[in-house]
RODO-456834 format. One record per residue (C-alpha): residue number from 1; chain; x, y, z. Coordinates in steps of 0.001 Angstrom, whole numbers. Layout:
+------+-------+---------+---------+---------+
| bavo | torti |      xx |      yy |      zz |
+------+-------+---------+---------+---------+
|  NUM |     A |       X |       Y |       Z |
...
+------+-------+---------+---------+---------+
//
This chain:
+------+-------+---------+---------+---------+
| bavo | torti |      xx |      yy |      zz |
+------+-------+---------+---------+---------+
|    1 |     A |  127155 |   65205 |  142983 |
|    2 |     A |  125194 |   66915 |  145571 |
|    3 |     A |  125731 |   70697 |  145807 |
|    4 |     A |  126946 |   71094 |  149435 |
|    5 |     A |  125304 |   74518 |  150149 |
|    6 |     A |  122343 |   72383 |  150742 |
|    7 |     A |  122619 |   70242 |  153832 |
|    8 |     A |  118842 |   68802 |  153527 |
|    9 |     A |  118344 |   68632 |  149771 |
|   10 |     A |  118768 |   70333 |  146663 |
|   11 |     A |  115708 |   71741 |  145080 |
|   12 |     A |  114579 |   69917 |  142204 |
|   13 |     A |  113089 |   70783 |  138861 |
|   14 |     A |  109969 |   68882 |  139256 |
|   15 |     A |  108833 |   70039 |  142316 |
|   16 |     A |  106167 |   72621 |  142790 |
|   17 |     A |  105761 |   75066 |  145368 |
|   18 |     A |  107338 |   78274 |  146601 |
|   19 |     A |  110828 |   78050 |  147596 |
|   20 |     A |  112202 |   79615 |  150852 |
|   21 |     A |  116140 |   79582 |  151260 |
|   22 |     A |  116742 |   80605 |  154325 |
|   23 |     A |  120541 |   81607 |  155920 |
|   24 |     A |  121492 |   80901 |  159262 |
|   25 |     A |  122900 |   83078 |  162423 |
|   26 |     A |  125967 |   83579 |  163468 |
|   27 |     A |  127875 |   80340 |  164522 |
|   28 |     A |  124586 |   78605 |  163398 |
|   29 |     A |  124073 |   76149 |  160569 |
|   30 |     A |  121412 |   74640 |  158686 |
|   31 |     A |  120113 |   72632 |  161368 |
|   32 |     A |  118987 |   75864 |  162807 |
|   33 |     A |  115841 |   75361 |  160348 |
|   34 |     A |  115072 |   71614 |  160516 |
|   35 |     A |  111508 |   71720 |  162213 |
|   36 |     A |  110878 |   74279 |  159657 |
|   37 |     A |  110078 |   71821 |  157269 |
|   38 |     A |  107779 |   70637 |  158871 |
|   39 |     A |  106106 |   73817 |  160164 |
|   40 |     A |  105729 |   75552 |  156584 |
|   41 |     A |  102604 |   74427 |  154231 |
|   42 |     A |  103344 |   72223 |  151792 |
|   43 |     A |  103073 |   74888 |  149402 |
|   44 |     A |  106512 |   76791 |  150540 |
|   45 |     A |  109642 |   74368 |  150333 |
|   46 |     A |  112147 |   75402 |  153294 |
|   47 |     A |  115503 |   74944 |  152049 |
|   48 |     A |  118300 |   75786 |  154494 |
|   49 |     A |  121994 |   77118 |  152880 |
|   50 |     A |  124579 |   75095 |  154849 |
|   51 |     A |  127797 |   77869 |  155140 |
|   52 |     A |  131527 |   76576 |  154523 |
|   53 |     A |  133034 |   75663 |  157912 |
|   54 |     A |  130037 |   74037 |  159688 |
|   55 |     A |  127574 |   71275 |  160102 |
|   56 |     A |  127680 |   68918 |  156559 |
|   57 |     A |  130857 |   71309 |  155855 |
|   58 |     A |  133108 |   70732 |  158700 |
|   59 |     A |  136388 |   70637 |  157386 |
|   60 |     A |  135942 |   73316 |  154466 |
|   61 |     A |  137309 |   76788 |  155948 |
|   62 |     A |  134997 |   79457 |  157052 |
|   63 |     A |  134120 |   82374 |  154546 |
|   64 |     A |  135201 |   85969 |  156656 |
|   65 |     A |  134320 |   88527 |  154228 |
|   66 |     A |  130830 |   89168 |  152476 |
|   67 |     A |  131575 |   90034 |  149313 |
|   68 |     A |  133033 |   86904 |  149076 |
|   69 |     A |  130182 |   85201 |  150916 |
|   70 |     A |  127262 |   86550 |  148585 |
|   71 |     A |  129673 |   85513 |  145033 |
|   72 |     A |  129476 |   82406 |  146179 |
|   73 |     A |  126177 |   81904 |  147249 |
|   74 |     A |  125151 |   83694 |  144092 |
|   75 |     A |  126734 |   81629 |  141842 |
|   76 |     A |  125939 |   78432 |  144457 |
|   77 |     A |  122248 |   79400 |  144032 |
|   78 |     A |  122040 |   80737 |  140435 |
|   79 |     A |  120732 |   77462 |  138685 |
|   80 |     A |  117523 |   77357 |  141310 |
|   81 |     A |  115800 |   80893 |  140830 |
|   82 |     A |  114193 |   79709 |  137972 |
|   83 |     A |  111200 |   79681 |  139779 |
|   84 |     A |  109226 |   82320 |  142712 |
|   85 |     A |  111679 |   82048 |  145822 |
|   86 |     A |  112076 |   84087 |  149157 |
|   87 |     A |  115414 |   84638 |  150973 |
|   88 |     A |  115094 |   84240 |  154898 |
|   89 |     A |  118176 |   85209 |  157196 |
|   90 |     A |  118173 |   85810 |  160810 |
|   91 |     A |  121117 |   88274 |  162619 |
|   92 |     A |  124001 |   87391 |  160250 |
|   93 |     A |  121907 |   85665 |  158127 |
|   94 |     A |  119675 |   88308 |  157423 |
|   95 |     A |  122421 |   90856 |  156593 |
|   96 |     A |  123980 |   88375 |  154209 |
|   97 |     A |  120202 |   87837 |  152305 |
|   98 |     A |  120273 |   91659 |  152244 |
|   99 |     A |  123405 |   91649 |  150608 |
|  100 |     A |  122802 |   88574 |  148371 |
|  101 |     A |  120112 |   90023 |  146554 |
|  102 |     A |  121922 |   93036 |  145751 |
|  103 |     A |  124986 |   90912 |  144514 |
|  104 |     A |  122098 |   88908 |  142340 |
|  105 |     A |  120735 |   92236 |  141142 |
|  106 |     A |  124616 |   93459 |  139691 |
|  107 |     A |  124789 |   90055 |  138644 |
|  108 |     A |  121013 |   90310 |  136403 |
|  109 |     A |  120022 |   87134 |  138320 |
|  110 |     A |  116648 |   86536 |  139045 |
|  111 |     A |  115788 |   88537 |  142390 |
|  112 |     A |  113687 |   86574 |  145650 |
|  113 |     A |  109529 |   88010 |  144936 |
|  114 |     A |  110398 |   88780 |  149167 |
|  115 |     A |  113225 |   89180 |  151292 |
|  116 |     A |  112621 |   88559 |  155050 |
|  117 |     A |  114889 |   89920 |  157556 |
|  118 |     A |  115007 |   89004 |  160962 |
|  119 |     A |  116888 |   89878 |  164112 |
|  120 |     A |  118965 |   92078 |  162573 |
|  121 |     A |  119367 |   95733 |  162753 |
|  122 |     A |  119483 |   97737 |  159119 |
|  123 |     A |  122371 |   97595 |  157241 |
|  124 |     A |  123346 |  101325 |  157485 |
|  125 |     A |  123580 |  101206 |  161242 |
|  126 |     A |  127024 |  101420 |  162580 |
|  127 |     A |  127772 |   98443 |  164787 |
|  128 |     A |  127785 |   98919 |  168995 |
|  129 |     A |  128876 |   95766 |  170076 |
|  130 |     A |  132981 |   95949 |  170434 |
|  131 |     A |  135314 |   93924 |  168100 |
|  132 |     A |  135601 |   90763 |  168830 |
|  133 |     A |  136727 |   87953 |  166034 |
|  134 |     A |  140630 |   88377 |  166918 |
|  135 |     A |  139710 |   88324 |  170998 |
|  136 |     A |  141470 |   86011 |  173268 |
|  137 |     A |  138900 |   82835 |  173377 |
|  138 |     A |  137647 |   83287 |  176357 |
|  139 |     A |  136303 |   86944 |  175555 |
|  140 |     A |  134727 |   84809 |  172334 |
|  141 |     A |  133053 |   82207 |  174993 |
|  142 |     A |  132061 |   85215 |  177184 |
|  143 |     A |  130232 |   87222 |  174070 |
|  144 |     A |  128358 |   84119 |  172766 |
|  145 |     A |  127095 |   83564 |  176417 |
|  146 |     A |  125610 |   87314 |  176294 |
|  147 |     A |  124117 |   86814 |  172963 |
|  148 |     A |  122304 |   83539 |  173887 |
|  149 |     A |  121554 |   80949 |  172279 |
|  150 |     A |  124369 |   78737 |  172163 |
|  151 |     A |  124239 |   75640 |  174880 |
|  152 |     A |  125640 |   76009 |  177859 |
|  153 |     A |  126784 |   72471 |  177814 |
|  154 |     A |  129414 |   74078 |  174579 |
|  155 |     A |  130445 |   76618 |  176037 |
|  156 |     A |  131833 |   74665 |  179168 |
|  157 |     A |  133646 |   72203 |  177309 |
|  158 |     A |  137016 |   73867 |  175941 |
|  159 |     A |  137944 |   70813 |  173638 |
|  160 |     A |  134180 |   71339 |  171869 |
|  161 |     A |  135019 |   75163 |  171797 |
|  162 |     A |  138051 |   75257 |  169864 |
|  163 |     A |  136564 |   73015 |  167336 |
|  164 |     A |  133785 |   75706 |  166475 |
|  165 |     A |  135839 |   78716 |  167450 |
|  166 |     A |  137072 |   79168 |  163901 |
|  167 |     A |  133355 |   79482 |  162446 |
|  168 |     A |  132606 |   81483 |  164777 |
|  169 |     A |  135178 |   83694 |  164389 |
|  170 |     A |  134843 |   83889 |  160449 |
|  171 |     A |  131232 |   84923 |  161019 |
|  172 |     A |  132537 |   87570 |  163533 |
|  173 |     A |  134920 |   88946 |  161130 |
|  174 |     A |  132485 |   89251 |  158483 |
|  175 |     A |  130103 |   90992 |  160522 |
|  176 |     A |  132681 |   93211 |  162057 |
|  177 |     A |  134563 |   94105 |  158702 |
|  178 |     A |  130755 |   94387 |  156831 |
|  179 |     A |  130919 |   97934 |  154993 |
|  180 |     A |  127771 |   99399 |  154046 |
|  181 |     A |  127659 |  100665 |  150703 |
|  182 |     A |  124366 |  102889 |  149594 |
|  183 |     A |  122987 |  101691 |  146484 |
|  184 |     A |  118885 |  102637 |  145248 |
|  185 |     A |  116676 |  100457 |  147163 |
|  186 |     A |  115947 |   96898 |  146219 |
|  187 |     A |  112923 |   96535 |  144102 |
|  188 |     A |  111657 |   92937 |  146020 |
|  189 |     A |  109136 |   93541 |  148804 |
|  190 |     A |  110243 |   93327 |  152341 |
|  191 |     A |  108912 |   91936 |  156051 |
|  192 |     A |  110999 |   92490 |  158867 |
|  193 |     A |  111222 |   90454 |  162015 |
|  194 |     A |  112062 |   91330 |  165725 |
|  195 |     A |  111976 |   90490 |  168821 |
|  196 |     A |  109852 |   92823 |  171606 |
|  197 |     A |  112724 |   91563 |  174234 |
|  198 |     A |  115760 |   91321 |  172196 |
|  199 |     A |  118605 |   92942 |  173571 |
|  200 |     A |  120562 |   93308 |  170613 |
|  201 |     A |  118008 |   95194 |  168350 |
|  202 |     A |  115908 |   97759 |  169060 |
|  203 |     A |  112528 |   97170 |  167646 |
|  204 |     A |  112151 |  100823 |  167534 |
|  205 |     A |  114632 |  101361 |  164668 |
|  206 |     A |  113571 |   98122 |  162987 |
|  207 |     A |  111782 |  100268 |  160333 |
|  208 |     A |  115020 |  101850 |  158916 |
|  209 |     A |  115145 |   98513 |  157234 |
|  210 |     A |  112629 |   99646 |  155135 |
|  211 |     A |  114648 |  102502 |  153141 |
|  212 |     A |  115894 |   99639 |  151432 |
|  213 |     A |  112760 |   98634 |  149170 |
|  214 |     A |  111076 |  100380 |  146624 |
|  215 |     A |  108696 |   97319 |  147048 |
|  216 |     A |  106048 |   96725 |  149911 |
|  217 |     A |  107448 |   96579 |  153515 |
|  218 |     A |  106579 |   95486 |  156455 |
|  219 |     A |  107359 |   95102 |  160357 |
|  220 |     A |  106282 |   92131 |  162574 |
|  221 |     A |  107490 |   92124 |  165942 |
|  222 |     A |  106929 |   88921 |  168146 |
|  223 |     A |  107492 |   87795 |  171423 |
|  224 |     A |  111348 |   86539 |  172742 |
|  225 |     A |  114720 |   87550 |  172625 |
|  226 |     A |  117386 |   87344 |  170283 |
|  227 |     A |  116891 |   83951 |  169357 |
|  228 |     A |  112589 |   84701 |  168702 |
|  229 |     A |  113325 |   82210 |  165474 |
|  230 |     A |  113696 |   79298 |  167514 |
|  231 |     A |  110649 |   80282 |  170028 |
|  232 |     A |  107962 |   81807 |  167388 |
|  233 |     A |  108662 |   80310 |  164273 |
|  234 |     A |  105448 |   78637 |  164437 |
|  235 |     A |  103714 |   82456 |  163970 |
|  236 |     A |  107153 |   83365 |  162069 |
|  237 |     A |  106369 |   80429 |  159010 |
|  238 |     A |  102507 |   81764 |  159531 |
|  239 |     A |  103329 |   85213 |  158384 |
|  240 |     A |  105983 |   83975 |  155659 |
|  241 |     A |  103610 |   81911 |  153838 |
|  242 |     A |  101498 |   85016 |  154033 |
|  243 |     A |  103613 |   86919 |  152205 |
|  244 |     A |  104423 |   84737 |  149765 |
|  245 |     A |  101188 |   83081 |  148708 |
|  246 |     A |  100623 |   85737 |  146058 |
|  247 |     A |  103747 |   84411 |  144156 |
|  248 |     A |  101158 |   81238 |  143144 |
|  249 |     A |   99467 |   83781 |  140857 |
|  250 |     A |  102387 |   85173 |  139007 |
|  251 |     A |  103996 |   84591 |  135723 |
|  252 |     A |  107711 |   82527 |  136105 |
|  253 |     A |  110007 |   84973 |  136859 |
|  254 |     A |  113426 |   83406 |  134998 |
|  255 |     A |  113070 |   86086 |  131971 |
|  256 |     A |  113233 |   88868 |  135441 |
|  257 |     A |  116573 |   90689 |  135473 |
|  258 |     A |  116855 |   93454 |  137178 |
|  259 |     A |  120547 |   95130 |  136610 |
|  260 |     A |  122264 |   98549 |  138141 |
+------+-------+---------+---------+---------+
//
């Protein structure tokens, strides 16, 4: 039975190579990564997490809280780290990485040898943008058309709206509701991505993101907006597979537990 977190395919025992599982943006899915594939050397295996609610996972109701989002993924993801992997989230996504490795690290799970977080501000910065997953629908329509990146073509058609307007909501909610809990920095090196023209998140407090590794850490900021993923992720893949090529050299990590 295939596991549905993985819209493209599930990673398989025999296959070599690096894997990258990478976690999508607000109101995204997994297609949000399907040229990635075919970006990335063969070396790094792109595998995009499909969330409940969406693409392959239409009818299945949206997850709204993080804790409850990272148990899941955890235990949805626990059978593949038997090997070198990355985690890859941009916005939402890379809040819920963030938060996914520490929910692997209290569960003595094998931790990602990087975490890559992109478009996102740290997790200890207090949200600016107002409140918005219980707004009427048209204040929903009229944030999504600030943030970009969702087709225009959606956002005029009201019957195509209130078919994603629950996903989008849940993701909403579970950005909005997020707590930030301090914990001692994640021992898994880290690169951070942004956007020189994103209006969301300051590239100048980017590097707050790196109080939360012990590890290595890094900043790479490249040309676009908000959506940069979509419109560098040629350079984006370049710098990934940078970053993870030293994993080829090291030992399998499944005996790794790392436990606070």
């Amino acid at each position: 039975m295939q596991n549905p977190w993985f819209a493209q395919r599930e990673p398989r025992e025999e296959e070599g190579g690096i894997r990258l599982f990478c976690l999508p943006y607000a109101g995204g899915s997994a297609s949000a990564y399907r040229a990635w594939s075919g970006l990335a050397p063969d070396r790094v295996r792109v595998h995009p997490l499909e969330l409940p609610g969406r693409g392959t996972r239409w009818g299945e109701t949206p997850v709204a809280r993080m804790p409850l989002m990272t148990e899941s993924l955890a235990d949805a993801l626990a059978k593949h780290l038997d090997r070198p992997y990355g985690l890859f989230g941009h916005s939402m996504g890379a809040l819920i990485a963030f938060e996914l490795t520490r929910t692997l690290r209290a569960k003595g799970l094998p931790l990602p040898r990087h975490l890559f977080v992109s478009g996102s501000n740290a997790p200890d910065l207090p949200r600016t943008r107002r409140p918005i997953h219980t707004a009427p629908d048209t204040e929903v329509v009229e944030e999504l058309r600030f943030l970009g990146g969702t087709p225009a073509e959606l956002l005029e058609d009201p019957a195509l709206m209130r078919l994603v307007l629950p996903a989008l909501r849940a993701d909403f909610s579970l950005l909005e509701t997020y707590q930030y809990h301090a914990q001692s920095p994640l021992p898994v090196p880290m690169t951070v991505f942004g956007g020189d023209r994103d209006p969301l998140v300051k590239s100048g407090q980017l590097h707050r993101w790196l109080r939360q590794t012990s590890a290595a850490g890094r900043l790479e900021i490249l040309p676009g907006e908000h959506f940069f993923l979509h419109s560098a992720a040629a350079k984006m893949l370049t710098t990934i597979a940078e970053d993870l090529a030293p994993l080829e050299a090291l030992p399998d990590p499944a005996a790794q537990r790392d436990v606070v």
